[in-house]
N, C-alpha and C positions, 0 to 999 in steps of 0.2 A: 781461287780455291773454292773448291764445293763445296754447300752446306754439309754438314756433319749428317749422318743418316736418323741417328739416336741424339733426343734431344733431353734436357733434365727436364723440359716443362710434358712428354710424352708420357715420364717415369710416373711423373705429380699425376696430372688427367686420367693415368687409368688406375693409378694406387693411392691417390692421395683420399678421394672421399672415404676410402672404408679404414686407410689411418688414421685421419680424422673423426670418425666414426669411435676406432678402438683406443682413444688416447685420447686425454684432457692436454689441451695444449693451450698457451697465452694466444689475446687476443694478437698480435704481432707476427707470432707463427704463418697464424690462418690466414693474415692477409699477404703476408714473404708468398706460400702457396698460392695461393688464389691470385697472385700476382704473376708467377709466373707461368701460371694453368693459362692466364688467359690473356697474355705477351703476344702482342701481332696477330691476331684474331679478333672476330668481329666482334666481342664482347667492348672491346676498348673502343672501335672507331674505326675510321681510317680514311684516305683520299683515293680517289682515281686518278691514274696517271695515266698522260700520253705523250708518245714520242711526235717528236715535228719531224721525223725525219722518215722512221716505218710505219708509220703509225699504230706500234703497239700500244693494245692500251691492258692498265692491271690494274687491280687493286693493294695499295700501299699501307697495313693496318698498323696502327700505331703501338709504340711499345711500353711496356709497362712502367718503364724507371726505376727498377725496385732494384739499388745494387746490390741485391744478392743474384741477381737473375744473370746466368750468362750473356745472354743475347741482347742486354742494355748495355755492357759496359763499351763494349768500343767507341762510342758515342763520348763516353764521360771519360773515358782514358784520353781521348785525342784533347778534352777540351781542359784537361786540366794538365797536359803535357804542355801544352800550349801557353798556357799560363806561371808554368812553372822554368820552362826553356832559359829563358831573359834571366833567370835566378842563377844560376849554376855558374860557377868559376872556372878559368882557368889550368886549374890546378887539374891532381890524381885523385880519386875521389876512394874510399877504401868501407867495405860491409861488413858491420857487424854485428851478431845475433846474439840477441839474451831469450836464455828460454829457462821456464817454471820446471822445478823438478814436479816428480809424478804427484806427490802427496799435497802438493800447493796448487796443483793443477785440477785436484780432486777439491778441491775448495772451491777452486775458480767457476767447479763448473756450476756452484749455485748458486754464486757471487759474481758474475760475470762482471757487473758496471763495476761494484767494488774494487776487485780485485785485478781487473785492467786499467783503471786510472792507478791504482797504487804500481802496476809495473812499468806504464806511460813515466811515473811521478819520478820515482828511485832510477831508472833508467838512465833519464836525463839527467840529477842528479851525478849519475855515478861520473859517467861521459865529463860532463862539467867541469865537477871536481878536478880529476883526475888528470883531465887536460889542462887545466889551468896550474897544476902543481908545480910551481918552479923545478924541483926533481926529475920533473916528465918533460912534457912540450914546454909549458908554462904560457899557454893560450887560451884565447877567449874566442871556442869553435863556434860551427852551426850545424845544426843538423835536422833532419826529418825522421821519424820513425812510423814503420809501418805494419799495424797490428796484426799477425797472422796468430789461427786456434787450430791450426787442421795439419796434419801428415799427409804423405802422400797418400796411404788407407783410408783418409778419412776421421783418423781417431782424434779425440779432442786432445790438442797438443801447442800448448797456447808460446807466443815468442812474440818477437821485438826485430825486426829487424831496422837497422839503421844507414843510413848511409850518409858517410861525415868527409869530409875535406881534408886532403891530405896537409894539414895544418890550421892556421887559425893568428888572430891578431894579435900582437904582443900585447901586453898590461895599458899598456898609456895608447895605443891605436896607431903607432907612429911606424909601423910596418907589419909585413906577413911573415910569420916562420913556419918555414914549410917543414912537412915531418919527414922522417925519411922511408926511401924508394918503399922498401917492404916490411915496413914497422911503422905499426903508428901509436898503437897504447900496451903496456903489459895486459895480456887475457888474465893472467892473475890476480894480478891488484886491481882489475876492473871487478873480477869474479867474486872476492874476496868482499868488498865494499859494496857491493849491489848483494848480497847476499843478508850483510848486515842492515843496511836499509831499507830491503823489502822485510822481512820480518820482522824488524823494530815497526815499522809501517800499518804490517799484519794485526800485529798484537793490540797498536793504537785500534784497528779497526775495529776488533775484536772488544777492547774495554768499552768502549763508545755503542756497542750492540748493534754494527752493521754489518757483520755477518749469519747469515742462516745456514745450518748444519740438517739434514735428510739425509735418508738411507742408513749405509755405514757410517756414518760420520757424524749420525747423532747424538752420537758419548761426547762429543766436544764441545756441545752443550755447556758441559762442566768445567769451569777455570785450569782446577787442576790437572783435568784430561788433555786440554789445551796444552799447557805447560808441557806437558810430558812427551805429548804429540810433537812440538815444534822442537826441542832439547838434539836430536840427532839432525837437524836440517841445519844446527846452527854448524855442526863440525863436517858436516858431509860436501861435496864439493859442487858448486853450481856451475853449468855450463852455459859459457861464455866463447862464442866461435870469430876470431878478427879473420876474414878471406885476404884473399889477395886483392890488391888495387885493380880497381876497373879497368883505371886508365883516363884520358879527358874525360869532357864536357859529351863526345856523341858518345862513346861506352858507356857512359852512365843515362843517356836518351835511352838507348837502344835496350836496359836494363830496365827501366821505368814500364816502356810503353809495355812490356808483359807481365809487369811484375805488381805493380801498386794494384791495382784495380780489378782484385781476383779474389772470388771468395768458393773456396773450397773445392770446387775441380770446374771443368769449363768441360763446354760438350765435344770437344774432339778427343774427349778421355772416355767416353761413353761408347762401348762396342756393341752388347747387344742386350734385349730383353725378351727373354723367353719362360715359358712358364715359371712368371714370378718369379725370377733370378734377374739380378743384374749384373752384367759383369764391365768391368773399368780398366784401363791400365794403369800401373803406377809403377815406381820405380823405389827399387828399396836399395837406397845409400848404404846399409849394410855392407852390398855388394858391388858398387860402383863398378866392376869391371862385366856383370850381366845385363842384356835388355832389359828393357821394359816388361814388367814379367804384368800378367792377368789375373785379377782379384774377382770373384763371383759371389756375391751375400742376395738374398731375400731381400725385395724390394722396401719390405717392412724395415729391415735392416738397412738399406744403402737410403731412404727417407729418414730415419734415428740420426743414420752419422752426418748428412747433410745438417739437419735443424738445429745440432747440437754448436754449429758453427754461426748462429742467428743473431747478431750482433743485437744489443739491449737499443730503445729507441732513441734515435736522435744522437747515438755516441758516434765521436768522431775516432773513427781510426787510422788518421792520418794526421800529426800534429808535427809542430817545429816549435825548435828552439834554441839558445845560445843566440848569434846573431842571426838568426834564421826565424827565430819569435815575431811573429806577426807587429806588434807594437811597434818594430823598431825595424823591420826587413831590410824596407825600402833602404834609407839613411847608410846603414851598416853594411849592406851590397855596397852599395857606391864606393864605401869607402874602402871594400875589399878591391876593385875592381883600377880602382885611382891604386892601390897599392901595390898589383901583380902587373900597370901598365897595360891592360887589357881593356878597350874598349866593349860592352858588353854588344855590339853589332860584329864584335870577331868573333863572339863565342858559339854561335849557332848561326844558322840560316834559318832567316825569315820568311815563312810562307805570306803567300799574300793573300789567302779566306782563308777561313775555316774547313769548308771544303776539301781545297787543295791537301788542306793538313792532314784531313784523315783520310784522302787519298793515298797519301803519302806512308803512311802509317798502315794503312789496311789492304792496298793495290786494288783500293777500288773506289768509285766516286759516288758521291750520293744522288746527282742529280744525272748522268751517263745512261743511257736506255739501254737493260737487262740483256736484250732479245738482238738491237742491231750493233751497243757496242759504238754508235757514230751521233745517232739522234739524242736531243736533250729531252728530261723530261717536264709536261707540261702540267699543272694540276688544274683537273678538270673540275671535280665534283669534292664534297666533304661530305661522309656519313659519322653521323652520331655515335655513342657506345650503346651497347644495346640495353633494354631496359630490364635485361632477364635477370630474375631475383635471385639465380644461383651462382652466379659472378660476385655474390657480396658477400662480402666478412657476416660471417655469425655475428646474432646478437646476445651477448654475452650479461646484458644485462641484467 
């Protein structure tokens, strides 16, 4: 597949210094841009390579790492699909999305670390609960969620996606009950109880003074603005989406390798840039039965709704839990896997590099030479990064 024509690091290099320039933005920001401004280019480094077989030879620049950046992630998707392969059951695996109504979402956006660990927190919680309810499953699940803040536009629009097992371990561990074919939790009583948990949550955050309020939302400052603010969210209704079941262990592979490791749009949604317009495709669920329809904003605008997506430093937006919690993974697989009779070498095919993997995943190889297609490639030479002082984060100090 050809590289994409339009890149988001093209949008950055010719718009980013003079938005930068017209905006006070966090030190984090600057360097998300400045990272992906200078992704595979000689600012970073890079190697010389050559083929044993045509002897082409190129220059190979090193890539930023910065998972906001498109053009790092395939790298980091193969190596944690890889890791995660060996983990996945047997079973129907089924998706479910929790998302922040508008007016919690307006909170979120100046509370981000906050107010994503409080939805990470109640999330899991509700899941938990619920499934364990004698009334319900009455199991002890696991699962992953995966934080998304962005719409197909772009507009801050923050969710949870999760993807759980079509059941989970009895009370005592002594077998799996599986849920059934196309039902796995009521969206009601999920919606209901995650509703009340995130804003009993909210509110703690709120007495304890770790939320900040800017712009509109300044009035809420005040306790009893507060109160009055949240009083309709408690009776209105939260949207909770359960899909349809994947399917096995590869439908939910084949769900992952696009899906986890994506932050905000990727460059094959990027059409063109022309005087200072960008235009994007998206697709509006609205209308699920039309194309992909074309979105065109001011670079200053399509750079806003990017940054707005800039996850807080060091937050993980990828976490597990139930039997799927890190502490305890290992042990409680095993014992999922000793209970469905599945040995975990039936549940996927094992590559055998790395390599091979994101070969396999990308249709293309890392070390295969560009130009013949047949020759490997050799590393000749290593250059530096370069020493130019306009590759570096502002000093902020």
């Amino acid at each position: 597949m050809p590289p994409p024509a339009l890149e988001l690091a093209d949008i950055f290099r010719q718009y980013g210094p003079a938005y930068r320039q017209a905006h006070r933005l966090p030190l984090h920001q600057h360097r998300l841009m400045q990272s992906i401004e200078t992704c595979r280019t000689p600012a970073l480094g890079g190697v010389v390579e050559w083929c044993d077989h045509c002897q082409y030879t190129h220059m190979q620049y090193r890539s930023c790492r910065n998972r906001h950046c498109p053009k790092c992630q395939g790298l980091a998707r193969a190596k944690w699909l890889r890791q995660r392969k060996t983990e996945l059951l047997p079973v129907e695996y089924f998706h479910v999305v929790f998302t922040l109504p508008e007016p919690i979402a307006n909170i979120a956006f100046y509370n981000k670390e906050v107010v994503y660990d409080i939805l990470f927190r109640t999330t899991a919680e509700t899941l938990l609960t619920i499934a364990g309810d004698p009334q319900r499953l009455g199991v002890e699940t696991g699962f992953f969620a995966v934080l998304h803040s962005w719409g197909q536009n772009l507009h801050f629009h923050p969710h949870l996606h999760c993807v759980v097992p079509g059941g989970g371990l009895s009370p005592g561990g002594e077998r799996w009950i599986a849920a059934r074919r196309k039902y796995l939790l009521p969206v009601q009583v999920l919606s209901a109880l995650f509703r009340r948990l995130f804003l009993e949550a909210l509110q703690t955050a709120y007495d304890q003074g770790k939320l900040q309020f800017f712009g509109d939302l300044v009035a809420l400052r005040d306790a009893e603005a507060f109160a009055r603010f949240l009083a309709p969210l408690k009776k209105m209704k939260w949207v909770v989406y359960a899909k349809a079941p994947f399917g096995g262990p590869q439908h939910v592979l084949e769900y992952l390798g696009r899906y986890t490791h994506r932050v905000a749009i990727s460059n094959r949604r990027l059409l063109a840039l022309e005087n200072g317009q960008v235009s994007f495709a998206w697709k509006d669920y609205r209308a699920p039965q039309q194309p992909q329809k074309v979105m065109t904003v001011s670079a200053e605008e399509f750079i806003r709704r990017f940054l707005q997506h800039a996850l807080p430093p060091g937050f993980q937006r990828i976490r597990y839990y139930g039997f799927m919690a890190n502490c305890h993974r290992a042990a409680k697989l095993r014992l999922c896997r000793q209970l469905c009779a599945s040995p975990c070498s039936d549940l996927l095919p094992h590559p055998p590099d790395y390599g091979d993997f994101y070969g396999a995943l990308t249709s293309s190889h890392l070390r295969l030479c560009p130009h013949c297609g047949i020759g490997i490639l050799a590393r000749l030479l290593v250059t530096p990064p370069s020493r130019d002082s306009s590759s570096r984060p502002p000093d902020t100090s």
